[in-house]
C-alpha positions in Angstrom: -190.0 14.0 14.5 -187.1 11.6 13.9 -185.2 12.8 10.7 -186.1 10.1 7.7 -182.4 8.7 7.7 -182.9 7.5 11.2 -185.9 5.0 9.5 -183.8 3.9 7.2 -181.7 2.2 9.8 -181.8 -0.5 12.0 -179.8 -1.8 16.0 -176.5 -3.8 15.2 -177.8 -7.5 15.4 -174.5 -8.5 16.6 -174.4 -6.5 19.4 -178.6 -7.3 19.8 -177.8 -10.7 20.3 -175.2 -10.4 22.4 -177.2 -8.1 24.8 -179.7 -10.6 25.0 -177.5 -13.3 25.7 -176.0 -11.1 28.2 -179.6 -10.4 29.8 -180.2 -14.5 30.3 -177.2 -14.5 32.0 -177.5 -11.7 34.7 -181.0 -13.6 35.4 -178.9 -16.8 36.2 -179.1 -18.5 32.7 -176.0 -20.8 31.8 -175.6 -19.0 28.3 -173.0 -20.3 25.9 -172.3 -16.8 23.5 -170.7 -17.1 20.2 -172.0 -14.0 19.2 -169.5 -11.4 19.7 -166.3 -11.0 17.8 -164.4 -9.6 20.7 -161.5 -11.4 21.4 -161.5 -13.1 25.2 -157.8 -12.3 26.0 -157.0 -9.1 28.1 -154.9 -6.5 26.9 -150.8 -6.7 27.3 -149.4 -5.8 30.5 -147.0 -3.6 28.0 -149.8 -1.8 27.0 -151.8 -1.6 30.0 -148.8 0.1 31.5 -148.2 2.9 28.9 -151.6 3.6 29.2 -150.9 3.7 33.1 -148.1 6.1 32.6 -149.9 8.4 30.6 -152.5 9.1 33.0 -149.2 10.0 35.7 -147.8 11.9 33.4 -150.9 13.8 32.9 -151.6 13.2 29.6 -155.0 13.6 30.1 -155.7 17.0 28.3 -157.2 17.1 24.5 -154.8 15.8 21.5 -154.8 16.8 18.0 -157.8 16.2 16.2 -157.1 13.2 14.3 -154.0 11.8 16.5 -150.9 12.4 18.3 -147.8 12.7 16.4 -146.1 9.4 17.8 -149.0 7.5 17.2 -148.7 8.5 13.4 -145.6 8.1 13.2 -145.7 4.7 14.7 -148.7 3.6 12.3 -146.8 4.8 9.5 -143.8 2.5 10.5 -146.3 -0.5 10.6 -147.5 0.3 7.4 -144.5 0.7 5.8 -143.0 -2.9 7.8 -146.2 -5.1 7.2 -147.8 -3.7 4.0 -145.0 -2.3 1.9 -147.3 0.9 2.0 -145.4 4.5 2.5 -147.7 7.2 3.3 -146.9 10.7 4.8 -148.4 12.2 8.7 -151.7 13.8 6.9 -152.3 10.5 5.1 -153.2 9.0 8.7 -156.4 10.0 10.5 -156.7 8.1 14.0 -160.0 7.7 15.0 -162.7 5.9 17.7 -162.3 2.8 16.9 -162.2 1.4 13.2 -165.9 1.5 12.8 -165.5 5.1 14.1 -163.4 5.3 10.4 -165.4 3.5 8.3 -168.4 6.4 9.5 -166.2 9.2 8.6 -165.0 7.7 5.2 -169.2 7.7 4.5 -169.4 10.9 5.8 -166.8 12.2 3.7 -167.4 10.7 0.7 -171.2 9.2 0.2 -174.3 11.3 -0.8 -177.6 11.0 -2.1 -176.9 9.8 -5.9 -174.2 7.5 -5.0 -173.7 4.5 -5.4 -171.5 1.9 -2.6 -170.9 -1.4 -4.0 -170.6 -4.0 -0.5 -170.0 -7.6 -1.4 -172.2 -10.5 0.7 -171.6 -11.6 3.5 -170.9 -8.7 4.7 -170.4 -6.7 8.3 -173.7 -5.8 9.7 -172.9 -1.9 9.9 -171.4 -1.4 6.0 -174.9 -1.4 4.4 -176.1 0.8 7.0 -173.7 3.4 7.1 -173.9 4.1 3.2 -177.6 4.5 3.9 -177.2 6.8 7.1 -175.0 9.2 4.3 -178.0 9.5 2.1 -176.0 6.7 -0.5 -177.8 3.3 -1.9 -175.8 0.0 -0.8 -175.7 -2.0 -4.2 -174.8 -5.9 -2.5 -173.4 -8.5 -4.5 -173.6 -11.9 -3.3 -170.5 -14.4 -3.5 -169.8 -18.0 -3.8 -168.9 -20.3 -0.9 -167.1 -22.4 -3.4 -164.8 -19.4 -4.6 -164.1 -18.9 -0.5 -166.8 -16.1 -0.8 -164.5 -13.9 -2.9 -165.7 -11.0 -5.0 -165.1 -12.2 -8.8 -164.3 -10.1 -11.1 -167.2 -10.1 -13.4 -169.9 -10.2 -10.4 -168.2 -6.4 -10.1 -168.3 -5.8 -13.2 -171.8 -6.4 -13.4 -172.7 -4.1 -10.5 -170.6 -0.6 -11.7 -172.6 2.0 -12.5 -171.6 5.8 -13.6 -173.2 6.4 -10.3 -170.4 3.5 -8.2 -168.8 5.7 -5.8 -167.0 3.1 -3.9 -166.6 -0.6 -2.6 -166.3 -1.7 0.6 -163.7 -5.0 1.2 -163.3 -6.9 4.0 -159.9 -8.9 4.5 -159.9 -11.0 6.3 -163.6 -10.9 6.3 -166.3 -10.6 8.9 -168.6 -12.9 9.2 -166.9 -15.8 6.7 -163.7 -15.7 8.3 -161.7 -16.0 4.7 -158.9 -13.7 3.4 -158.8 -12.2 -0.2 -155.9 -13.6 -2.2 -153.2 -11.0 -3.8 -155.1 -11.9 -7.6 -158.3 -11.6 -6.8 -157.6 -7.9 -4.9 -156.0 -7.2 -8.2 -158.6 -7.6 -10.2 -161.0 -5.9 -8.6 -158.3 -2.5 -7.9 -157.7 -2.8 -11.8 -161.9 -2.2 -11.9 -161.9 0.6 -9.7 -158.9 2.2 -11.8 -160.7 1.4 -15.1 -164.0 2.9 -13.7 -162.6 5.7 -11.6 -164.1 4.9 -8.0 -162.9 4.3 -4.6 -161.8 1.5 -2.4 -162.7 1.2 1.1 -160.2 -1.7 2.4 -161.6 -3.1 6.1 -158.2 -4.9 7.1 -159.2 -4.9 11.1 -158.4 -8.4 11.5 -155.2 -8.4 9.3 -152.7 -10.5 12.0 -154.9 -12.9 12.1 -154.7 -15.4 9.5 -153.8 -19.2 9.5 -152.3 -22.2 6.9 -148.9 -20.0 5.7 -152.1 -16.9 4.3 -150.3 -14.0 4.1 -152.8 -11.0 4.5 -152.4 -8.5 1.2 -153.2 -5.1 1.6 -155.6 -4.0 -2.0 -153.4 -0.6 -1.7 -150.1 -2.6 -2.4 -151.0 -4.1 -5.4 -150.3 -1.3 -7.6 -149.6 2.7 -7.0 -152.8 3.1 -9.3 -154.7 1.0 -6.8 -153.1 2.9 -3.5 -154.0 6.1 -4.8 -157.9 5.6 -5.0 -158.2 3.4 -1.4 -158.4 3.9 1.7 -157.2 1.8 4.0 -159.3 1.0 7.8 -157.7 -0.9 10.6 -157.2 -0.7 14.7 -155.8 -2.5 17.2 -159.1 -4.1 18.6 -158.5 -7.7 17.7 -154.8 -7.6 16.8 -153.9 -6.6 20.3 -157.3 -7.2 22.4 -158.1 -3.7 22.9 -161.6 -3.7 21.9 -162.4 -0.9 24.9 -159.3 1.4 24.1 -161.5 2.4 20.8 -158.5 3.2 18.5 -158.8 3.1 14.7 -157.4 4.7 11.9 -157.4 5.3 8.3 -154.7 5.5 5.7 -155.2 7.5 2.2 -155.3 10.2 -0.2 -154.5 13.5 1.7 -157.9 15.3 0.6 -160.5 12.8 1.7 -158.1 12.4 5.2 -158.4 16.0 5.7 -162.4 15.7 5.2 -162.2 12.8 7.4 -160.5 14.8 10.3 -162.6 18.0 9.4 -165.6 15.6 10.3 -164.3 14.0 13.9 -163.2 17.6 14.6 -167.5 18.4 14.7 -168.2 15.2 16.0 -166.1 13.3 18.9 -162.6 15.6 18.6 -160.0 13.2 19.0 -159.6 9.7 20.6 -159.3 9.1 23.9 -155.3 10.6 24.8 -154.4 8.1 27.0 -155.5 4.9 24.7 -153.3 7.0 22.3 -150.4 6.6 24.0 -151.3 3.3 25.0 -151.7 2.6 20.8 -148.0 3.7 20.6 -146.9 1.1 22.6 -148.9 -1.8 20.8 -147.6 -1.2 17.8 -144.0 -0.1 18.8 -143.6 -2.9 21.2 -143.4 -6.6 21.6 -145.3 -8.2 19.4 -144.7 -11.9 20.9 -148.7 -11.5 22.4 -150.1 -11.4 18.7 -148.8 -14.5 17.8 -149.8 -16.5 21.1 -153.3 -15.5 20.5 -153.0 -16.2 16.7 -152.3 -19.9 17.7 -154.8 -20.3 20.2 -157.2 -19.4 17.5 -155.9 -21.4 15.1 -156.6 -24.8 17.4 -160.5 -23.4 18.0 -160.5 -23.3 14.7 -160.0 -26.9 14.0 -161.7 -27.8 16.5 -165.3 -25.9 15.9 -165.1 -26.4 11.9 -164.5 -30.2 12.6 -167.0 -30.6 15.5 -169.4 -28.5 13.2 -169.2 -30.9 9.9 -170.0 -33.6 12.5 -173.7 -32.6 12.9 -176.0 -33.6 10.2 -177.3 -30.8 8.4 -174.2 -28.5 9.0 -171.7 -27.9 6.8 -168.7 -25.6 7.3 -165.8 -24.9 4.6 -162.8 -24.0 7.0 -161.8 -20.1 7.2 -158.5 -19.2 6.7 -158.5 -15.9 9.1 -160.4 -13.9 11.7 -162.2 -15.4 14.4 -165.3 -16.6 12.7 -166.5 -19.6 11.5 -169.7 -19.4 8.9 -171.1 -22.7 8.6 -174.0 -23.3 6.2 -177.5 -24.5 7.6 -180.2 -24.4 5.3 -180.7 -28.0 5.5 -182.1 -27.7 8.5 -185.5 -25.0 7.3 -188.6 -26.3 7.5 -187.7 -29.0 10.2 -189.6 -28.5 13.3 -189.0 -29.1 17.4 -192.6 -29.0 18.6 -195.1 -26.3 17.2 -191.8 -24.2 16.3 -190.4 -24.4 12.7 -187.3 -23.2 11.6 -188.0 -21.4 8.6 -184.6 -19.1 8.5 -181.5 -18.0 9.6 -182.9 -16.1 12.6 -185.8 -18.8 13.5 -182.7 -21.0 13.9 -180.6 -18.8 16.1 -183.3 -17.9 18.0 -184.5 -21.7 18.4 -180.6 -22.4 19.6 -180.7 -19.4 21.9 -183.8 -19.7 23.7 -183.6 -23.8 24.1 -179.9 -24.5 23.4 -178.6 -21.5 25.4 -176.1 -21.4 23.1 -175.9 -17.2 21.4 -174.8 -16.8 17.8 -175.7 -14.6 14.5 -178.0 -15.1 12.1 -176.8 -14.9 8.6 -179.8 -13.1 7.5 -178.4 -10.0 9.2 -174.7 -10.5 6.7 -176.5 -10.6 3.9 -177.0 -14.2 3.1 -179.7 -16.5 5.0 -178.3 -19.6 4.3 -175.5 -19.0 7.0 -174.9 -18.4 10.7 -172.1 -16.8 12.3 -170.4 -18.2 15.5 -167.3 -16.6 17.0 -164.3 -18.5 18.3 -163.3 -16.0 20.4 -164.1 -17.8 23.5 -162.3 -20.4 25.5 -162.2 -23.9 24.2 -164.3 -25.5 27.6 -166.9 -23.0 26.3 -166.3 -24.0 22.5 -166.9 -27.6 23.5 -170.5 -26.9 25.5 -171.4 -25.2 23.5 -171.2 -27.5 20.2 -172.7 -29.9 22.2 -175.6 -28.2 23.0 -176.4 -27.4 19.4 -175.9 -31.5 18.3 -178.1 -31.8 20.8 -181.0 -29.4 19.3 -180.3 -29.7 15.9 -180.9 -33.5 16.5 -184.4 -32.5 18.2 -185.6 -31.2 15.1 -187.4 -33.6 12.7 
């Protein structure tokens, strides 16, 4: 018998979708997928060939647990350049990827009594890995109008003596806006005040737009840096999504837990995407802001193109690959027998007659919404728009 966590749980829906868009297409289907937030540019020669040269050098044996030495010493160095953070080599834990870190932080920290405080919309697995760890997700929805930023009372509201933690996203997946440096204060001066931790997602920190400067919650105050930990990876900064390399910055007796854990579980990352790491962030970093500005233009485009079909509104993001746009003007409209009743109804309608893949919003937290990622080539950002104008205006 299945243990009863396992029930608790369910499949990413980001990566279900995306697998069944995948499926339509290896049977011939001409499948438009906005579903996955991977971005669609190929890693850096630079990198590619570090990686290449580890593998002749023979750096294929195991590593140190929670990372090689250069690798630490080259994420300190970005932390220290980018954030204004200074931590020391067992403040750093690198790990399999960032969701890989955000596992071990649960691991490490949440237990049956606890309490995790996730604000809405939120990423898929948050809710899910504080329930895995035997902890109870306490969501808290936020405001389109206030960029879907935490406020400070809506937290307040939710602390409890049994608030173990809260988990931030900046910039956030799936809405696609970036915390400003006030509103992280005022939610770090709560977690001071109330004594609990701060789990700070910052995975898709380079890439913000319109002069946002991404603000670490750590660097707001030491009080604030001393009860967070900080998550990020070179996935979507760098397009390395495969390499699986993540880490976590913070206080030296939950990054000892953290390591204790991966040393039971997968022992360390992968040695050659290691090295390969050590080259992303120690090298060029012309290839960040190329892909930055591509974004930025599908951006415009898909938020603009998206206002201009009736029903569909979209407040533009200011940062990660996502745009959010709200659809709830479109429930209870009907193509046919089928009526669209929710989030999923509508992705599912758009998927199976559109052939156009995207996210529900049901699955972030907040029906109202779907997700598409702009993380695809404009040619397929322009079919694809088109294709749901074109369904959205078959519903009546």
């Amino acid at each position: 018998m299945l243990s009863p966590r396992v029930r608790n749980i369910k499949p990413s829906p980001t990566l279900a979708m995306d697998a069944k868009a995948k499926g339509m297409k290896a049977q011939g289907i001409d499948v438009v997928n906005f579903g996955v937030g991977e971005p669609d540019f190929d890693t850096p020669d630079n990198i590619k060939n570090a990686a290449i040269k580890a593998i002749n050098d023979g750096f294929t044996k195991y590593t140190p647990v929670g990372g090689i030495d250069p690798l630490k010493d080259a994420i300190l160095a970005k932390l220290k350049t980018d954030n204004g953070l200074t931590y020391e080599r067992d403040q750093i834990v690198v790990s399999c990827g960032a969701k890989h870190t955000l596992y071990n932080i649960a691991q490490a920290l949440y237990g049956p009594g606890d309490e995790v405080i996730i604000p809405a919309p939120y990423w898929v697995s948050y809710p899910d890995q504080v329930l895995l760890n035997d902890a109870t997700p306490v969501i808290v929805q936020t405001r389109e109008e206030d960029h879907f930023m935490l406020k400070p009372e809506a937290l307040a509201a939710a602390i409890t003596p049994k608030t173990k933690a809260i988990i931030l996203n900046s910039p956030s997946n799936p809405t696609g806006f970036a915390y400003d440096r006030a509103a992280l204060a005022a939610i770090a001066a709560l977690a001071v005040k109330h004594d609990f931790y701060i789990v700070s997602d910052e995975i898709y920190e380079k890439l913000v737009y319109d002069g946002v400067q991404h603000v670490s919650i750590a660097s707001v105050s030491p009080e604030a840096q001393e009860r967070t930990i900080v998550v990020n990876g070179l996935s979507k900064s760098h397009a390395m999504t495969g390499w699986r390399i993540g880490y976590a910055a913070g206080p030296k007796d939950i990054i000892k837990a953290m390591t204790n854990i991966q040393s039971q579980s997968t022992s360390n990352p992968t040695s050659i995407a290691q090295k390969a790491a050590v080259e992303a962030l120690t090298g060029p970093q012309d290839f960040v802001g190329v892909m930055r500005a591509e974004f930025d233009k599908r951006r415009t485009y898909l938020v603009d193109a998206l206002n201009a079909i009736p029903g569909i509104t979209c407040t533009k993001p200011n940062g990660a690959f996502y745009a959010f746009p709200k659809v709830s003007a479109l429930y209870g409209k009907k193509a046919g027998d089928r009526v669209i009743k929710g989030s999923l109804d509508l992705a599912l309608y758009l998927l199976e007659e559109a052939n156009v893949a995207l996210v529900h919003g049901e699955a972030f937290g907040n029906d109202n919404y779907i997700r598409l990622s702009y993380a695809t080539s404009m040619e397929n950002l322009r079919k694809g728009v088109e294709r749901i104008a074109a369904a959205v205006a078959q519903l009546s």
